[in-house]
C-alpha positions as CSV (number, residue, x, y, z in Angstrom):
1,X,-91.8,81.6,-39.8
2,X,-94.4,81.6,-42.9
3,X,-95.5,78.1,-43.8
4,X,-93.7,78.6,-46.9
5,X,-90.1,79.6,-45.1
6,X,-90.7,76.2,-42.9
7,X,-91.2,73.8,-46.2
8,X,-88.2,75.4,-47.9
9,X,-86.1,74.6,-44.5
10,X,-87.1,71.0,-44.5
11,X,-86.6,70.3,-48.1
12,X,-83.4,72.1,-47.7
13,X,-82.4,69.8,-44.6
14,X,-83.4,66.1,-46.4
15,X,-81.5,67.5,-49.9
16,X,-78.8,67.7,-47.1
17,X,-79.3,64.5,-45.6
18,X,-79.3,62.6,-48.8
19,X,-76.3,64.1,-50.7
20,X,-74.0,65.3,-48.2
21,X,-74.8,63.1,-45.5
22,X,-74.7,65.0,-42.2
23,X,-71.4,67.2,-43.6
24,X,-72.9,70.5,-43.1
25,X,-69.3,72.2,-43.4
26,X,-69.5,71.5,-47.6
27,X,-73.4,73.9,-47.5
28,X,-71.5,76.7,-45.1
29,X,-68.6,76.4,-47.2
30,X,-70.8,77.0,-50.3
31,X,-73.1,79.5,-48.7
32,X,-69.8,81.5,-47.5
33,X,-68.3,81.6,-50.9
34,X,-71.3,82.8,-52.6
35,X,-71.8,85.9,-50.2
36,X,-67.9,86.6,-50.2
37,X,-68.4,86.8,-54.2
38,X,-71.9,89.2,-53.8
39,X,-70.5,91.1,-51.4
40,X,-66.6,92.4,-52.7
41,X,-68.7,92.3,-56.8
42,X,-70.5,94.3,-55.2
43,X,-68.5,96.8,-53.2
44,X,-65.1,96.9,-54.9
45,X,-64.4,100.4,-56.8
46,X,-67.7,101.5,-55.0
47,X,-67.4,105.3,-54.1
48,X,-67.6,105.3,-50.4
49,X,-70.9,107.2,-49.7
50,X,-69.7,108.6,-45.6
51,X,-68.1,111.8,-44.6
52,X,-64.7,111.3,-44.2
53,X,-62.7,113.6,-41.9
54,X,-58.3,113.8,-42.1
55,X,-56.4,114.7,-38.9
56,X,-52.9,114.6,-38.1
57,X,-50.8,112.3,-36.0
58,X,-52.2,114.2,-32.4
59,X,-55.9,113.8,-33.4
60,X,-56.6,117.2,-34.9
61,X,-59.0,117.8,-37.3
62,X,-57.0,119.6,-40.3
63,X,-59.4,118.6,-43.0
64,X,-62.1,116.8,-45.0
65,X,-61.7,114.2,-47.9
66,X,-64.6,114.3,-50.1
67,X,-66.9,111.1,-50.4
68,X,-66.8,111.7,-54.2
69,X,-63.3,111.6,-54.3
70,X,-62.2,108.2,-52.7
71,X,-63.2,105.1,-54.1
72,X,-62.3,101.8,-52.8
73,X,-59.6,99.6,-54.3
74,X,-60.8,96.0,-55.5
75,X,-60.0,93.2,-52.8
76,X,-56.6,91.7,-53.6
77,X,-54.1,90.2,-51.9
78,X,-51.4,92.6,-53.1
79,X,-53.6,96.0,-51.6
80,X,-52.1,95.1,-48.0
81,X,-55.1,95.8,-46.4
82,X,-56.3,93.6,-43.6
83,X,-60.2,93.2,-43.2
84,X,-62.5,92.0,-40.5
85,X,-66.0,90.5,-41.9
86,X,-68.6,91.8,-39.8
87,X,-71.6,91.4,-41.7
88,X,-72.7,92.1,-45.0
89,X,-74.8,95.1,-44.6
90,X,-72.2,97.1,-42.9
91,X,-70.1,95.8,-45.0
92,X,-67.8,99.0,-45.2
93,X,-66.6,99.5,-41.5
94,X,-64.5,96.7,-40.8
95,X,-61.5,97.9,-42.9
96,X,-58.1,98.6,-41.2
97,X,-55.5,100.2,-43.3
98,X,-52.0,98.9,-42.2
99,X,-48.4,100.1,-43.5
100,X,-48.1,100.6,-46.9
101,X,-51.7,101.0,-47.3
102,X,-53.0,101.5,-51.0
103,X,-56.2,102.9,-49.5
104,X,-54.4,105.8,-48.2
105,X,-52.7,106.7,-50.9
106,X,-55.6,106.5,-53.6
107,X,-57.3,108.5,-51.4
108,X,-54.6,111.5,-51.1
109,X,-53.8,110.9,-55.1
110,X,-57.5,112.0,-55.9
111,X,-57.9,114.5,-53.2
112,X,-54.6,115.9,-54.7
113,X,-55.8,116.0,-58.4
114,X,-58.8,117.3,-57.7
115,X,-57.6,120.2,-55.9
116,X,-54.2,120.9,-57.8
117,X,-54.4,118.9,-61.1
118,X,-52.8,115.7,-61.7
119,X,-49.4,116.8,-63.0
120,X,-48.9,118.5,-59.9
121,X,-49.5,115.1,-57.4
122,X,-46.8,115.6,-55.5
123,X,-47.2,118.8,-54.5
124,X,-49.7,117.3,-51.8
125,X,-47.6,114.0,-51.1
126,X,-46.5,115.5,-47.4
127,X,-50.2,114.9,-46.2
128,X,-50.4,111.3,-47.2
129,X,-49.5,109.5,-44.0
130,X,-51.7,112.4,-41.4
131,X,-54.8,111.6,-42.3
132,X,-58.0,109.2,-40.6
133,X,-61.2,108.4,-42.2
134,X,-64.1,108.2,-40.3
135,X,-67.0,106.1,-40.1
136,X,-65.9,104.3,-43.3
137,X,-62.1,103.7,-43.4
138,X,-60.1,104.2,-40.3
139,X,-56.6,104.9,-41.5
140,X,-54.0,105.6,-39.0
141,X,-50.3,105.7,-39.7
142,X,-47.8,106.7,-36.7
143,X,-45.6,109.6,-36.6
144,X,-42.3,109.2,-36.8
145,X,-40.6,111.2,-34.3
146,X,-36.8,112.9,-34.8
147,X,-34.1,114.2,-32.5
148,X,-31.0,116.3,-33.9
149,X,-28.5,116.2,-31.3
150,X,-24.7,118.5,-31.4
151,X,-22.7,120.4,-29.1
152,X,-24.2,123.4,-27.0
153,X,-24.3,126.6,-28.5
154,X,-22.1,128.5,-25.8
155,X,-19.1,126.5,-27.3
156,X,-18.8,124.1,-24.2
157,X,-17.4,120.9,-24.9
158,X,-19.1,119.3,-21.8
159,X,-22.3,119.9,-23.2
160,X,-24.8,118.5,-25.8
161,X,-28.1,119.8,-27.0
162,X,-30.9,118.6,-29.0
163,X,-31.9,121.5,-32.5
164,X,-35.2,122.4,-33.1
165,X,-36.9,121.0,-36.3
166,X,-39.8,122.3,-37.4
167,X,-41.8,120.0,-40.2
168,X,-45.2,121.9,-41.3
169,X,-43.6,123.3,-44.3
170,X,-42.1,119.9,-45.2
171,X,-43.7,118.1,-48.3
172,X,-43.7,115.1,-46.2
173,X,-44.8,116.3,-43.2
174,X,-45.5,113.1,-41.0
175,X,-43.0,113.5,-39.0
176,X,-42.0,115.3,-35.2
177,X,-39.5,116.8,-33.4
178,X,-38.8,115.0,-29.8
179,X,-36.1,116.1,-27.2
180,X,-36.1,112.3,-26.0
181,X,-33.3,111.2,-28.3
182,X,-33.9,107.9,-25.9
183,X,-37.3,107.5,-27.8
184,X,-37.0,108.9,-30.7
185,X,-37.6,106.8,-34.1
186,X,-34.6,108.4,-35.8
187,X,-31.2,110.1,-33.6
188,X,-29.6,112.5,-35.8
189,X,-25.7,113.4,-35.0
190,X,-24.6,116.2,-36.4
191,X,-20.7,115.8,-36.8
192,X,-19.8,119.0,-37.6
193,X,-21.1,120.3,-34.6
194,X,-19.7,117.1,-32.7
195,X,-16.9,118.9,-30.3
196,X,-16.6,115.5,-28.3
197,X,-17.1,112.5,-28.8
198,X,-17.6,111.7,-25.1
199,X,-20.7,113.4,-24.6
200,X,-22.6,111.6,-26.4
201,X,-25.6,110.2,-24.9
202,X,-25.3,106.9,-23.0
203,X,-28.7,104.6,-23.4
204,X,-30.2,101.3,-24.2
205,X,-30.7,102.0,-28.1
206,X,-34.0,101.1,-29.0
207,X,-33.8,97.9,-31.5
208,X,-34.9,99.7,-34.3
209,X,-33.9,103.2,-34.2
210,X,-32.2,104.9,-36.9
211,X,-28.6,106.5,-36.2
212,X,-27.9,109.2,-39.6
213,X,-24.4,111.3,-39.8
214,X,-25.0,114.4,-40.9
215,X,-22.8,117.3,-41.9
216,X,-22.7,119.9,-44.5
217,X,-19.0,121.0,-44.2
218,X,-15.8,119.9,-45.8
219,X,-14.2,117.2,-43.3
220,X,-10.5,118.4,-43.8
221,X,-12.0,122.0,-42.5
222,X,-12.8,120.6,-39.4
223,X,-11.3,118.3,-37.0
224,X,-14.9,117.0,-35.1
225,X,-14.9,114.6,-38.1
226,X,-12.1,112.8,-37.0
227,X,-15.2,111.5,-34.3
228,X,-16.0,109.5,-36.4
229,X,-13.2,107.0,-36.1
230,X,-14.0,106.6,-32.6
231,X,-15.2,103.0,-31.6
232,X,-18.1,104.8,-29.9
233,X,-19.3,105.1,-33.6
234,X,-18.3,101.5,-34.5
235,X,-21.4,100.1,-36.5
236,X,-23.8,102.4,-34.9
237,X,-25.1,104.3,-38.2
238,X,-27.6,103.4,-40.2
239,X,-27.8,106.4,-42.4
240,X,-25.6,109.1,-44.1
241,X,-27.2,112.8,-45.0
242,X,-24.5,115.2,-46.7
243,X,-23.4,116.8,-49.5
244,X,-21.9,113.7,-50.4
245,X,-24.4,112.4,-54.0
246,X,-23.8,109.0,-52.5
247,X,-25.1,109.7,-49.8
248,X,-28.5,107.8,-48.0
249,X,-30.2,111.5,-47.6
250,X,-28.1,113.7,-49.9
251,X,-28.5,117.3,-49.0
252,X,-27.2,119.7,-52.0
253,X,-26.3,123.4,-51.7
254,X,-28.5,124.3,-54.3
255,X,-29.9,122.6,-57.5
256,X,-30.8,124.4,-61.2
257,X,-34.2,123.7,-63.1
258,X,-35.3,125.3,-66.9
259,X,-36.4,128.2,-66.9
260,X,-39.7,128.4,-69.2
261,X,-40.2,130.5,-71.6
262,X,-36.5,130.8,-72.0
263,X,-35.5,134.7,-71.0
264,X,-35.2,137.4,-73.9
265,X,-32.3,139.5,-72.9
266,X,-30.0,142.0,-75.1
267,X,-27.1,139.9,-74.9
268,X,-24.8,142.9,-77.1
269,X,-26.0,145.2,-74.8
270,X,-24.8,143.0,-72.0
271,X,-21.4,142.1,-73.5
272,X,-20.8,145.9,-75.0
273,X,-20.5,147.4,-70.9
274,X,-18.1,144.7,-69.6
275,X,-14.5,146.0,-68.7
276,X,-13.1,143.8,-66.4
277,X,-11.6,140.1,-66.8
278,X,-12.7,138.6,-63.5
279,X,-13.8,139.2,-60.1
280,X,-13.4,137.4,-56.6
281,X,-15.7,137.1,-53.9
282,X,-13.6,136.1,-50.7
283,X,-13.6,136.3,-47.2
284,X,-11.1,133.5,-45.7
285,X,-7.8,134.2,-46.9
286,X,-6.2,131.2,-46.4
287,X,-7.4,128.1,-46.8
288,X,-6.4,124.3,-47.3
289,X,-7.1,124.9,-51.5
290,X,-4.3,127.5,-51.6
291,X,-6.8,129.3,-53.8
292,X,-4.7,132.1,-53.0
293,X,-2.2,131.3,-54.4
294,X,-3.5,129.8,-57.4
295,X,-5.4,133.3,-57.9
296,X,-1.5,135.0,-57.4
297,X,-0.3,133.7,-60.7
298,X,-3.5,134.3,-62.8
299,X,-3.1,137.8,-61.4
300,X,0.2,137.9,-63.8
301,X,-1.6,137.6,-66.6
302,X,-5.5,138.7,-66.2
303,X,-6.9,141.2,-64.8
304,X,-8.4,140.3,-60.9
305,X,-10.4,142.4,-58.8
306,X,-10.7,140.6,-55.3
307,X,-13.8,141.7,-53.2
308,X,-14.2,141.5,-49.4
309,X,-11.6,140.6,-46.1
310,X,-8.9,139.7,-48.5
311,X,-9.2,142.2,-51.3
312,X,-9.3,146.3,-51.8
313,X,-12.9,146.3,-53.1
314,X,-16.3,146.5,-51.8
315,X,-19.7,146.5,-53.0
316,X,-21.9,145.9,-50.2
317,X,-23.6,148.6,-48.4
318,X,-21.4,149.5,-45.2
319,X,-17.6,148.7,-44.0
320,X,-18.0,145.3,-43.4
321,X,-15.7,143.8,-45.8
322,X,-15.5,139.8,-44.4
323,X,-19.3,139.0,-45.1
324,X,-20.5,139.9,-48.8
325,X,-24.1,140.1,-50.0
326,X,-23.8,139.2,-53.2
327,X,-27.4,140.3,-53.9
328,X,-26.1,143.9,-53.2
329,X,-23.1,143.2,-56.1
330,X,-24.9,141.7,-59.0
331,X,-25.2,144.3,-60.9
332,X,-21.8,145.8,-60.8
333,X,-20.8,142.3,-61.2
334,X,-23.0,141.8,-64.4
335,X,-22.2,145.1,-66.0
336,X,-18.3,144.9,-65.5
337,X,-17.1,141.5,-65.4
338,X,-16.7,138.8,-67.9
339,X,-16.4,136.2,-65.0
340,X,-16.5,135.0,-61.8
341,X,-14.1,133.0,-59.4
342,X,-16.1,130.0,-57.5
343,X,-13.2,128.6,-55.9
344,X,-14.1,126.2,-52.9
345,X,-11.7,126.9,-50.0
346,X,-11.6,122.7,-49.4
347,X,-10.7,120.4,-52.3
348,X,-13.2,117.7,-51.3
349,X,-15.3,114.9,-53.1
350,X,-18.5,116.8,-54.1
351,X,-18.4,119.6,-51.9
352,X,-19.7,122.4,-53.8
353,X,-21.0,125.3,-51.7
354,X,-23.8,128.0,-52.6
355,X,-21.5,130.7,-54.3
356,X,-21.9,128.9,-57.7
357,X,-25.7,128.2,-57.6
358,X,-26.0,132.2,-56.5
359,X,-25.0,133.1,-60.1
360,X,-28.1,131.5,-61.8
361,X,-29.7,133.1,-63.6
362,X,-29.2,136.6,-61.8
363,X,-25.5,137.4,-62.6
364,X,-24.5,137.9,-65.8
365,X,-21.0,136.5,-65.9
366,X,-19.9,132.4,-66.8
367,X,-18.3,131.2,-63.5
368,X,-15.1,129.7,-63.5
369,X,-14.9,126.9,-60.5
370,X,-12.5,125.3,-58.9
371,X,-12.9,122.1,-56.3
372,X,-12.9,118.1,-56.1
373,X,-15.5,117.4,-57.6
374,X,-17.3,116.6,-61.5
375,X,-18.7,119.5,-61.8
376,X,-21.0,118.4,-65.1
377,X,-22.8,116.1,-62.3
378,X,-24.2,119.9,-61.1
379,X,-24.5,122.3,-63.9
380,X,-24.9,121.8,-67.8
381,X,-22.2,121.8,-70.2
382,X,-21.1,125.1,-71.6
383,X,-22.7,127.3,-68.6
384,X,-19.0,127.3,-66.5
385,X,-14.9,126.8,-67.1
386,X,-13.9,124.3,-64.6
387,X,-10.1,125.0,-63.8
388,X,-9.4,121.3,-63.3
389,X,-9.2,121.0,-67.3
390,X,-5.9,123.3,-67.4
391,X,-2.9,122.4,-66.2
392,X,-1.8,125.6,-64.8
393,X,-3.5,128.7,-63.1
394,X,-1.6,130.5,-66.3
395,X,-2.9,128.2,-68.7
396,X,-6.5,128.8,-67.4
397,X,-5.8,132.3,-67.4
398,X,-5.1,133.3,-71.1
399,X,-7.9,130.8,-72.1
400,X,-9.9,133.5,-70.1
401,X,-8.3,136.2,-71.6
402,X,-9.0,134.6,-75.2
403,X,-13.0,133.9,-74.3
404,X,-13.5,137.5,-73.2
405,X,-12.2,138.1,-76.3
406,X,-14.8,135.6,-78.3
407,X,-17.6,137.4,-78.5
408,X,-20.0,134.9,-80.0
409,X,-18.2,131.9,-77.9
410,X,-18.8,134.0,-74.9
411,X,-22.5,135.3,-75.6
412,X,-23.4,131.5,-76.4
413,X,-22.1,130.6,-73.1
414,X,-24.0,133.4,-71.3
415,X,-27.0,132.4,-72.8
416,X,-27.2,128.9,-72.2
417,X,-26.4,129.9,-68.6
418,X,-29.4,132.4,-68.7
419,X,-31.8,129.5,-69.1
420,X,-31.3,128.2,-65.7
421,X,-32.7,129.1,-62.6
422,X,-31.2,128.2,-58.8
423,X,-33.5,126.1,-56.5
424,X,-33.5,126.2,-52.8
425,X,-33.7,122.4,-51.8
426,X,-35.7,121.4,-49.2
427,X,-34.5,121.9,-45.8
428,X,-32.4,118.2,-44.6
429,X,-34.7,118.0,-42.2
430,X,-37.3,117.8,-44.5
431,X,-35.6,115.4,-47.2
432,X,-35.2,113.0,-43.6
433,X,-39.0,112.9,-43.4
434,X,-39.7,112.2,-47.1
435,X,-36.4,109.0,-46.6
436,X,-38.2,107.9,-43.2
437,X,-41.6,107.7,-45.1
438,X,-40.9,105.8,-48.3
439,X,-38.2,103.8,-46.6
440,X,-38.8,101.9,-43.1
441,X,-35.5,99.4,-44.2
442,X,-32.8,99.5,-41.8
443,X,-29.1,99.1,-42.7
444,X,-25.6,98.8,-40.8
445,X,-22.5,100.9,-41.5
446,X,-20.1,98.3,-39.9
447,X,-16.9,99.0,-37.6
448,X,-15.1,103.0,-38.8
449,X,-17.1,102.3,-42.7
450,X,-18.9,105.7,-42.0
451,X,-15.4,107.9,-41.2
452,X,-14.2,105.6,-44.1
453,X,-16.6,106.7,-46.4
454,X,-16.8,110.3,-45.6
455,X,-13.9,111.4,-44.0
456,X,-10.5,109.0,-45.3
457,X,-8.4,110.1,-48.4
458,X,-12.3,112.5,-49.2
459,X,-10.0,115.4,-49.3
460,X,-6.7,116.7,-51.0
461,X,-4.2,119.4,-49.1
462,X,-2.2,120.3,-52.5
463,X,1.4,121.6,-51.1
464,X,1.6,123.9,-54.4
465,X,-0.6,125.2,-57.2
């Protein structure tokens, strides 16, 4: 130590002496505060200047994340991020992201920009919980693991099997399939596959794993819903995923978005080659709707050409008359018919099935639908006749009759329809992931609420039409 060095520590010591007595904790306390100020002033919203590699929840390297492109947060209490001080020249290292970390997700949100443009964010959202960063940040999320149990394939009733899920293509993509429904983070029944009730698995339920009821069919269709009364089930689910909008995870048929720029088509062209009042896709002739019968007495009136197992016509390629591709019909069906019947074969709160969200914006026809639900809540106003505002089949059918007739009405109609377009949603599955990463919250049905809510007084049997 330079003479100089020594005379600074002695005059330092007797300053302490004399003002602070031998209290050395008030100088540390001091000395700490000043560094702690340096040091995050210094650091905060610093670009991280290490190579930062991403892998996914097994270790493997699927990516880099560009040192230009992260930049760390300034230090506050509300960035739940927990840090180690280590010393103030590696300052950097001692960081450890924990849930919810806002280090993560700055990270992803200017990766994603960069490389997709910022209106387009959340197009890259499914990487944001797979990725480490090494030698600066070391950020490490756990995957969340999912098994889909039902009855086995071969129709047993003795037997239960997990489903396959498959979530690389998922925009939240931090999750993984498991066999070990003992294990697994999330259990998911499937009720409609649910032959027994009885072979359900038998375990010690792990404190915090997730129980969801899942089904995309019509309770009153099938009687494996009634399982759900069962006291096996009493308080056991903690989420819902169906058609249901209410649902925890609702999982839709379909969905519409604008199409831009809105379509030119030769609307009088269109209208000028249409012939026939309506046509019907069908393949189960009876059902608990009694669509049939409804369709019976518009047949008195308008004209009603029935396609498939329970009609004379065909359009698909081949005999097979039960299963219709409508792909293969579209263009008689635009060219010939003013509209088309989307009667659901289950009167049921919010079930609405594909066949309505298959007419946009291919077919050229208004559909005319029929089921238990609102159907404004689905489609836009003037792009469908919902049958529920007449109180007969014969009073809907000579409003029919009259709109064919409409010209204008009807072309106005058909173009409003024309500037919509049907979305595939995202595999349920998928939409699980994306609930399982924003939410970690866990909730109670309790007792029968979940056959309540889904199954009780959801569905009407009408005796007559």
């Amino acid at each position: 130590m330079t003479k100089l060095n020594l005379r600074s520590a002695v005059f330092i010591k007797h300053l302490t002496r004399r003002y602070f007595g031998h209290t050395r904790m008030v100088l540390i306390g001091v000395l700490l505060f000043v560094t702690y100020t340096l040091v995050f002033r210094k650091y905060s919203g610093a670009p991280v200047d290490r190579a930062m590699k991403r892998i996914d929840p097994r270790g493997k390297v699927v990516g880099t994340i560009s040192s230009k492109s992260l930049t760390l947060p300034a230090f506050s209490s509300k960035n739940n991020i927990s840090a180690v001080f280590v010393g103030v020249r590696n300052f950097i290292s001692p960081f450890v992201v924990t849930d919810g970390d806002a280090l993560n997700k700055a990270a992803l949100k200017s990766e994603c920009e960069t490389s997709v443009g910022r209106d387009k964010f959340s197009e890259c959202q499914g990487h944001r919980n797979q990725f480490v960063v090494k030698g600066a940040v070391d950020v490490r999320v756990k995957a969340r693991t999912v098994a889909a149990i039902r009855s086995c394939s071969n129709g047993s009733r003795a037997c239960i099997q997990t489903r396959k899920l498959d979530f690389k293509g998922c925009l939240y993509s931090g999750c993984l399939h498991t066999d070990d429904w003992k294990t697994a983070d999330v259990l998911v029944i499937e009720a409609f596959y649910l032959q027994r009730v009885t072979i359900l698995p038998r375990y010690k339920r792990p404190s915090k794993q997730r129980w969801v009821m899942s089904s995309m069919e019509a309770p009153c269709r099938h009687p494996q819903t009634t399982h759900l009364n069962s006291s096996q089930f009493d308080g056991q689910f903690n989420w819902s995923m169906t058609y249901n909008l209410d649902s925890d995870i609702p999982t839709l048929y379909g969905k519409l978005k604008v199409i831009t720029p809105e379509p030119s088509l030769n609307y009088d062209a269109i209208f000028s080659t249409k012939t026939v009042h309506v046509a019907w896709f069908v393949s189960h002739c009876i059902t608990s709707s009694l669509r049939q019968e409804y369709v019976a007495r518009m047949r008195k009136i308008i004209n009603i050409d029935i396609f498939g197992h329970c009609g004379s016509m065909n359009c698909s390629f081949g005999s097979n008359y039960r299963h219709i591709d409508l792909s293969h019909c579209l263009p008689l069906l635009s060219s010939t018919y003013f509209f088309y019947l989307a009667f659901e074969n289950s009167i049921c709160k919010d079930y609405v099935t594909e066949k309505v969200f298959k007419l946009f914006p291919a077919a050229k026809v208004i559909p005319v639908v029929r089921g238990g639900t609102d159907y404004r809540r689905y489609f836009p106003p003037e792009t469908f006749v919902d049958a529920s505002d007449f109180s007969t089949p014969e009073e809907l059918a000579f409003y029919l009759v009259g709109l064919s007739k409409d010209k204008a009405r009807y072309l106005r109609m058909l173009r409003e329809k024309s500037r919509y377009e049907s979305v595939a949603n995202e595999p349920w599955h998928c939409k699980l992931c994306e609930k399982m990463t924003k939410d970690d919250s866990v909730q109670w049905y309790p007792g029968n609420n979940m056959w309540a809510w889904f199954v009780q007084n959801k569905c009407s049997n009408p005796t007559h039409v």
